[in-house]
N, C-alpha and C positions, 0 to 999 in steps of 0.2 A: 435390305433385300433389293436387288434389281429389280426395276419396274415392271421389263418383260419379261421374268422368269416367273415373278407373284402375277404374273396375268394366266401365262400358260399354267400354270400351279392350280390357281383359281380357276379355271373357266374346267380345267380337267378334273375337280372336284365336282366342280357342279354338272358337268355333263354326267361322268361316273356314277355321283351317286342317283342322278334320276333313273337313269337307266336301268342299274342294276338294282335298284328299289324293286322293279316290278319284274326285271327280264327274271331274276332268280325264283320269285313265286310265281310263273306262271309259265302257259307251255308254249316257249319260244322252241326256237329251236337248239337241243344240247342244254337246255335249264333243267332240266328234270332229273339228272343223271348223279348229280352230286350231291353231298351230304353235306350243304352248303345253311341249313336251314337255322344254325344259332348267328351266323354271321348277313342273314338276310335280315332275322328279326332284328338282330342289332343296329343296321341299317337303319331298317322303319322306325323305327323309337326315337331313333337321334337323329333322323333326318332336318330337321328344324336345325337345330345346331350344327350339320355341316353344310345347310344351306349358307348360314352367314359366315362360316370358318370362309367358304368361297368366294363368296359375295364382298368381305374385309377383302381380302387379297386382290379384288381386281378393283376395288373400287377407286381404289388412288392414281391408279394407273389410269383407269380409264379417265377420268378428272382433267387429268395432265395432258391425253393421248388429244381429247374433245376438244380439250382451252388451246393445242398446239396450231389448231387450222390447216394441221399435213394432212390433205383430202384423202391419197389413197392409205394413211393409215383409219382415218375417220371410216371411210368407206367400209376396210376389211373387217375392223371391230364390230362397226354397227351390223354386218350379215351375222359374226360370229354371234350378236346377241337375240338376234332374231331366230337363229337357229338355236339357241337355248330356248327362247321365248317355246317353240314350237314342241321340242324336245319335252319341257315341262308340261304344256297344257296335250301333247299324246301319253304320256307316262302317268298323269294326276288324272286327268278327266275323260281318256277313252280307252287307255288299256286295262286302269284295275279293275279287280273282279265286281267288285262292287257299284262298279257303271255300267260294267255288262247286265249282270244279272238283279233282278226284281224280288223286291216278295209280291204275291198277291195282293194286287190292290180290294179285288172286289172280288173274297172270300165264301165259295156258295157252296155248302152240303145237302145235300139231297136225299131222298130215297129214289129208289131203280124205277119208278113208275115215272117219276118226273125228269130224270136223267139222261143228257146227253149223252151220254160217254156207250162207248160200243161194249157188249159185254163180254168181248173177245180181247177187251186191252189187258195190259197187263198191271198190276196193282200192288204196292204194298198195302195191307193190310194189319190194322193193332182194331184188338175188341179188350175192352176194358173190364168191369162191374158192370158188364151187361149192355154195354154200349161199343158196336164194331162200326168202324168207319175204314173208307178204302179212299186211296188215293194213290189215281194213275200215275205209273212210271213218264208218261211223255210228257206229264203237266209239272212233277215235282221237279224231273233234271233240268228243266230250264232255269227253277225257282233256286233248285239246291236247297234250300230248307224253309218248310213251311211249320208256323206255329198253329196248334189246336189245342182242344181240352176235350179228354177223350173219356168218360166217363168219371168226371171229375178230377180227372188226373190231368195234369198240362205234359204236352207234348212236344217235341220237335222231331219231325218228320225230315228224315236229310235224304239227299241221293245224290252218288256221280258221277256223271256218263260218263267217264275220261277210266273208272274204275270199276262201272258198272255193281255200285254200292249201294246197295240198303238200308239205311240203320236208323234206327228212332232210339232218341235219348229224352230222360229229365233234364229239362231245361234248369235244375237249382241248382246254386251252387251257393255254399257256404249258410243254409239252411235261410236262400232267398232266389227268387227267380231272376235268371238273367238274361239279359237279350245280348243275343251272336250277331255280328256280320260275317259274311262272306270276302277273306282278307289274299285269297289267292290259293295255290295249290303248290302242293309237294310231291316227289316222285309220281306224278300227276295224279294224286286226291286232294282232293275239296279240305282248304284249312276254315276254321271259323274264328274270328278273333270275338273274346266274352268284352264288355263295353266297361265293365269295371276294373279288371286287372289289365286290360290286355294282352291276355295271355293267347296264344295260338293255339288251336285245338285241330287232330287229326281226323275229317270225315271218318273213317272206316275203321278208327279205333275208338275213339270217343276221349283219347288218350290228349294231356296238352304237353305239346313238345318245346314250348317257348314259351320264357317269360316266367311271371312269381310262380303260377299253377302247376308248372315241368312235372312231369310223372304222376299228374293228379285225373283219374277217369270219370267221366260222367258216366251215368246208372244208365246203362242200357234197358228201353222197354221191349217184351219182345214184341215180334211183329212176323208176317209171312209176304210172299212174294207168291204171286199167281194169278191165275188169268180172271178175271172180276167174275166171269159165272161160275167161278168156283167158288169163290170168296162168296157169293150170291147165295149159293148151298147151301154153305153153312151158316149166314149170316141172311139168312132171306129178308128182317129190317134192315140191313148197312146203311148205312149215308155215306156218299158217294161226294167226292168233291168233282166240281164241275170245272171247267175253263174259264178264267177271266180275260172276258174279252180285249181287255185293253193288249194283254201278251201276245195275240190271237199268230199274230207274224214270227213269232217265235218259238210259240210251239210248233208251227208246220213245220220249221229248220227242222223237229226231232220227229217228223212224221218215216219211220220206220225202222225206231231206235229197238220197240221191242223185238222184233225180227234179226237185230243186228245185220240189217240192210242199209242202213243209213250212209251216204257217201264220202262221210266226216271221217277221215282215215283215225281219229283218235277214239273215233267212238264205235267205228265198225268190227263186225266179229270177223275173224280168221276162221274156216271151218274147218280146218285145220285141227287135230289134237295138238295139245299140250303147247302151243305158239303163245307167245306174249297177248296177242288180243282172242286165244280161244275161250272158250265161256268151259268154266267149272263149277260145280256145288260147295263149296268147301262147309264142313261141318267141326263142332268144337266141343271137345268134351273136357272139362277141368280146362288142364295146362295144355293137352294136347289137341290138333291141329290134322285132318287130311282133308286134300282135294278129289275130287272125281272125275273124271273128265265127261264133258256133255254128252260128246260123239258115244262114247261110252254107255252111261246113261241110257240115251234113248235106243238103244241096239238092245240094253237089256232088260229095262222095263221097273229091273230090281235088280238091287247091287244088297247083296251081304256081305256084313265084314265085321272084324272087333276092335274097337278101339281105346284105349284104355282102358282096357281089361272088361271092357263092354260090349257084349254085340248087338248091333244095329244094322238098321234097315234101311237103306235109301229108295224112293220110288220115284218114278214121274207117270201123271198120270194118264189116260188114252190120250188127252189134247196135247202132249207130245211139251208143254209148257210150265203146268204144275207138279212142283218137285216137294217131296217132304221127307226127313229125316226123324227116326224114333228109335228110343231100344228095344228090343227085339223080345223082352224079355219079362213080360207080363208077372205080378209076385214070383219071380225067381224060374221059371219057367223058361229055357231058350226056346222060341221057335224059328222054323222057318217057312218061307213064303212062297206062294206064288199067285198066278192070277188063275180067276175060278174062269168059269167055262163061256163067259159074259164079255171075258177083260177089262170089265169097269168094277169089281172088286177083288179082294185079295182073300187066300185062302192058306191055312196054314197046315203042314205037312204033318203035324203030330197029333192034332186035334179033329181036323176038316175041318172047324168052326171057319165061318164067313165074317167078314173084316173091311170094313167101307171104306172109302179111299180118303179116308179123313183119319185112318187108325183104329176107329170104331168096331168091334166084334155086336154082328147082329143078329146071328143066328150057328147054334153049336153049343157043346159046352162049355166055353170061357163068355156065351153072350154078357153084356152089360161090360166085359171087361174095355180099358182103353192102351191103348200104345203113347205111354210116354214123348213127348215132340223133345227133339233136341236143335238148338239152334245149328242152322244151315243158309248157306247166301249163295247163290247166282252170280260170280262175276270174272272179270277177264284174271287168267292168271297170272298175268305178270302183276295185277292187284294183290290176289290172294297169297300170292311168294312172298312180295316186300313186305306186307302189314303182319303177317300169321308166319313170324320167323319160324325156321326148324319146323313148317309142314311137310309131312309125308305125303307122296302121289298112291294113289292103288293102282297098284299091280293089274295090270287089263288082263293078263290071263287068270286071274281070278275072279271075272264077274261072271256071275250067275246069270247064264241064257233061261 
């Protein structure tokens, strides 16, 4: 092979594949768009082996180019390789996900009497066997996933801003606990690579899309999204996770992410209906799959509708923040809703019985009865499109004023 074609050969393997090691998982610009994600992983796996396929190819050459003493070839080579040098140590050591972002070094749960946290943030929230623990939205998106043990049960707590995602899973896999990094993102959600197969796993599905795992889901635990004095309500012991200071610079970057104020065009809301970065509810029953739209939502206080052959109830509550989804449908009983004369609880139109904004009936006659919760998330729709194939929008002219 010609000396300076296996140079140009080689130096363009090795440029290529650092580059697109990382441009493809993460959000460059125009990386997100394509369905590139088997030929990404592919990449990562064997990048090691097409470092040296590169590295053979130019190395004879360079040998020969170095021993020749032709200065402006020496010259041009030696910038070419310093600009690889460079190329490598920003693609290895400061663009991937995992130099970005942290877990908690210095892990602190609380109760609300000893807590920093304002009790207007926003929160996911899992209560286990008796044990509820909340943890801020602006402290986890930086983390992207924090591990606990929530009631005996082990956790991982994920979110991310880019998809404005929720989700807590079991951390087991293959009837033994494993630990995730954070290996980049897809159609911009948070992938996590497991440390024993390395397999790729989808933030917002729990779903792994690469590697030995492909098609294999982690156990969803569930969990809610709300503003912590609500979660306080119901959970007046929680432990509350705190800030760890050392992050302290990185949470400000997300200081008014719950607002969807934030200046981060990736992570800011559209207030806009139905636009790529506008905020929806999407809820799931069985196989099927609708969104609601915010704007929507909060205009109506309660959204009715049926959904696989179910009907349900969408509400958010007066703080205009906390949203919840249940059937509608107490032992076989359709009701319907509205707000009692207070607007801080719910009242139903067949019974009058009274209904606390937690689904609770507390006085009528269905008291003691509860509303069913069905899972429901808060995030940008162009999220809840990609991940939740074949969702259906609701129809605005049918929300219940």
């Amino acid at each position: 092979m010609n000396r300076t074609f296996a140079l140009i050969v080689g130096f363009l393997i090795l440029f290529a594949s650092e580059i697109l090691r990382v441009y493809l998982i993460m959000p460059f610009p125009g990386s997100q768009q394509s369905n590139s994600i088997k030929f990404a992983y592919a990449l990562d796996q064997n990048i090691w082996w097409i470092r040296l396929v590169g590295l053979a190819l130019i190395a004879y050459p360079l040998y020969k180019a170095f021993k020749s003493g032709k200065r402006p070839r020496i010259v041009g080579l030696s910038i070419v390789l310093i600009l690889y040098i460079g190329i490598f140590w920003l693609f290895n050591f400061k663009f991937l996900a995992e130099k970005m972002f942290y877990q908690p070094t210095n892990k602190s749960m609380v109760k609300n009497e000893g807590s920093t946290i304002p009790v207007g943030k926003l929160v996911i929230g899992v209560a286990l066997n008796g044990d509820a623990r909340a943890y801020p939205i602006e402290i986890i998106a930086y983390h992207h996933q924090v591990r606990d043990t929530v009631g005996g049960v082990p956790v991982m707590v994920t979110y991310c801003s880019v998809c404005r995602t929720g989700r807590v899973y079991s951390p087991e896999l293959n009837g033994k606990l494993e630990d995730f990094r954070l290996v980049g993102m897809d159609h911009f959600n948070a992938m996590f690579e497991d440390l024993t197969t390395k397999s790729w796993w989808m933030q917002a599905t729990g779903q792994a899309v690469a590697g030995p795992l492909t098609g294999t889901s982690l156990k969803e635990i569930p969990s809610e999204q709300m503003r912590l004095s609500s979660w306080l309500k119901k959970y007046p012991a929680s432990l509350i996770m705190q800030k760890d200071t050392l992050f302290a610079k990185s949470y400000k970057q997300l200081a008014g992410y719950d607002q969807g104020t934030i200046p981060d065009e990736l992570e800011k809301r559209d207030t806009k209906s139905w636009q790529n970065k506008s905020w929806v509810v999407g809820v799931k029953i069985d196989n099927l799959r609708r969104a609601y739209d915010w704007n929507n939502l909060l205009s109506a206080g309660i959204i009715e509708d049926t959904l696989n052959g179910q009907p349900i109830l969408v509400y958010v509550e007066g703080d205009n923040v906390t949203f919840h989804a249940w059937k509608r449908n107490p032992d076989g009983q359709v009701l319907n809703f509205e707000k009692d004369s207070t607007g801080m609880n719910l009242k139903d139109v067949q019974t009058h019985s009274l209904w606390t904004s937690q689904g609770d009936c507390i006085d009528g006659a269905l008291k003691g009865k509860s509303l069913e919760k069905i899972p429901a998330y808060q995030e940008f729709w162009h999220s809840w499109r990609q991940f939740q194939p074949g969702t259906s929008a609701f129809a605005v002219d049918s929300t219940k004023k």
